[in-house]
C-alpha positions in Angstrom: 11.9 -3.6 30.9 9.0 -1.7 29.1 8.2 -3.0 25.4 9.6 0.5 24.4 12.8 0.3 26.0 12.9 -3.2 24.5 13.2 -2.0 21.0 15.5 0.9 22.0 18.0 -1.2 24.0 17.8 -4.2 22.0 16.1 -7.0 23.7 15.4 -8.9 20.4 12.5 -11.1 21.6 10.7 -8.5 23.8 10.6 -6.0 20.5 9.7 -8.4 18.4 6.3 -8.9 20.4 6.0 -5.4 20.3 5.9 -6.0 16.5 3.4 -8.8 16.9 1.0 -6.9 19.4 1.3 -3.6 16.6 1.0 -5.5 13.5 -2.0 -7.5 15.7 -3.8 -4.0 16.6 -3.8 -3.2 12.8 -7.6 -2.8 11.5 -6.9 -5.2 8.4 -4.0 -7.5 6.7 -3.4 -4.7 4.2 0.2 -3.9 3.6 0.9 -1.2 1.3 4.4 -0.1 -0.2 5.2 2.7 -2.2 8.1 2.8 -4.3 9.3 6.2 -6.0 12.6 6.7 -8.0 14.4 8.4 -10.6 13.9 6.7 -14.2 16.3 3.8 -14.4 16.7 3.2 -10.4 15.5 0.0 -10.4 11.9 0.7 -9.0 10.6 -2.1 -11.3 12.7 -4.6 -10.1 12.2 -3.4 -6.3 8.2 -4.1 -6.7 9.1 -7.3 -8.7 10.6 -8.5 -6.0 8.3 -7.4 -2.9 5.6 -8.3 -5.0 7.1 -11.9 -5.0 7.6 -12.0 -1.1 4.4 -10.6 -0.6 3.3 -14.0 -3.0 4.9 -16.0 -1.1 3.9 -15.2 1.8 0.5 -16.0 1.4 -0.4 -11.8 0.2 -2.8 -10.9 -2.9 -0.8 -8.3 -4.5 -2.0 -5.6 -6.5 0.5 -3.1 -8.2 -0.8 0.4 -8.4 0.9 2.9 -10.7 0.6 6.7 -10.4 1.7 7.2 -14.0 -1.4 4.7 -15.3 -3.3 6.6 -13.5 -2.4 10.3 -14.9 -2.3 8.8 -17.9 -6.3 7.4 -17.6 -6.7 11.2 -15.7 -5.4 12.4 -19.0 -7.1 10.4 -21.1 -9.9 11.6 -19.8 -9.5 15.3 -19.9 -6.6 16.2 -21.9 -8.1 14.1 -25.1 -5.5 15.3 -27.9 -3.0 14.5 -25.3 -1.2 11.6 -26.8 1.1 10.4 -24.3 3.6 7.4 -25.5 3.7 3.9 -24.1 7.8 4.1 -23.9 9.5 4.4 -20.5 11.6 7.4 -22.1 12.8 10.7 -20.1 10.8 12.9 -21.9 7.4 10.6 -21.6 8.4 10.5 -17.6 8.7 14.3 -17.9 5.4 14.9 -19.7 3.9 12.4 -16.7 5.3 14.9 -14.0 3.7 17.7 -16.2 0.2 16.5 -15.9 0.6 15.2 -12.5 1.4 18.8 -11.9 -1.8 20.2 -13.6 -3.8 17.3 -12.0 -2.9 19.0 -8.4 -3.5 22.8 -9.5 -6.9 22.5 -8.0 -5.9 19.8 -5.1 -2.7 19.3 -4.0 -4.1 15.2 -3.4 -5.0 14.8 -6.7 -2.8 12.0 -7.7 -3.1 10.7 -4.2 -6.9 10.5 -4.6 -6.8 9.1 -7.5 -4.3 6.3 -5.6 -7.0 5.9 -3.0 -10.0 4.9 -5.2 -8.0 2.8 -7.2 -7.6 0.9 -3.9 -11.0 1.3 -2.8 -11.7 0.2 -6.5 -9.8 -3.1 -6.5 -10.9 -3.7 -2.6 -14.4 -3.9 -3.9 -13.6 -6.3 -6.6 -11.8 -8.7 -4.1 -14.9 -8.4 -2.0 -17.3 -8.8 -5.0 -19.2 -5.2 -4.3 -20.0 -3.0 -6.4 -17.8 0.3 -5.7 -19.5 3.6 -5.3 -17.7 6.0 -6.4 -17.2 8.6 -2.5 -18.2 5.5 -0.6 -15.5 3.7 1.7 -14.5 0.3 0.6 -13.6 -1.1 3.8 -10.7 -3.9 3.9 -11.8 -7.7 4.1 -11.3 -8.4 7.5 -11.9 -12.1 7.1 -8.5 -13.6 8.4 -7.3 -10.7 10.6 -5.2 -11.9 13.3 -5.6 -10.5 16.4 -2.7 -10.7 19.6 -3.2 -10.4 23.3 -0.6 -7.8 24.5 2.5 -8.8 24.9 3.3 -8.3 28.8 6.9 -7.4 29.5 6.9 -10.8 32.0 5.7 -13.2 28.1 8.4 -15.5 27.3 7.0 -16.5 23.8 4.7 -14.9 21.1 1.1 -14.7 22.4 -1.1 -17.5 20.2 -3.4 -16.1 17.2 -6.9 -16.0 17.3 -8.6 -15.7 14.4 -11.7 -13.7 13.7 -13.9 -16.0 10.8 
């Protein structure tokens, strides 16, 4: 049976080396989740708790929020924008506004502004100094990297770890 029709017909232990060997090819240890919901859906609560796991589990967690970002974006060119600390439906609302004229010139806008944030806070894990258009790359101190899994492997393939 081929690793693919492993996950699709349900041989637990054959897809769940093809989990290993994927999650083994990836570049870095970087997990990222985003979390997106109407105002009073629980989104808080749902990064408290992956935010928690990820703890747990051994992760450096950083939280990044779109609105804290518009509102810096804001801040810094929209200055008699006064925009209220308050979770409220009409702060949300004015949030989606200047998101919206944040992606009048670049559909990405907010998305860019996600990305250096990331590149920003990579850099200070790293102790670098971030350049501002120059790639952060992730700390790849600690990756684990997996042999393939061969359809005839019994058990995980062993780590080897790149120091």
């Amino acid at each position: 049976m081929s690793n693919v029709e492993a996950v699709l017909f349900g041989d637990e232990r054959a897809a769940d080396g093809v989990a290993v060997d994927i999650l083994g090819r990836s570049r870095s240890r970087e997990l990222f989740f985003a979390v997106v919901g109407p105002v009073g859906a629980g989104g808080s609560r749902v990064i408290d708790s992956l935010k928690r796991v990820g703890e747990a589990s051994g992760y450096q967690c950083e939280v990044i929020k779109a609105s804290e970002l518009i509102r810096k974006w804001a801040a810094q060119n929209r200055s008699a924008e006064t925009i209220s600390a308050e979770k409220t439906l009409s702060v949300v609302e004015k949030l989606q506004d200047l998101g919206d004229e944040m992606r009048r010139r670049d559909s990405a806008a907010v998305a860019r502004h996600v990305m250096r944030e990331i590149a920003m806070k990579r850099a200070e894990a790293q102790k670098i100094d971030y350049v501002r258009g120059q790639a952060v790359l992730p700390d790849m101190i600690g990756l684990v990297l997996y042999r393939p899994l061969t359809p005839s492997a019994t058990s995980p393939p062993s780590p080897k770890w790149i120091c």
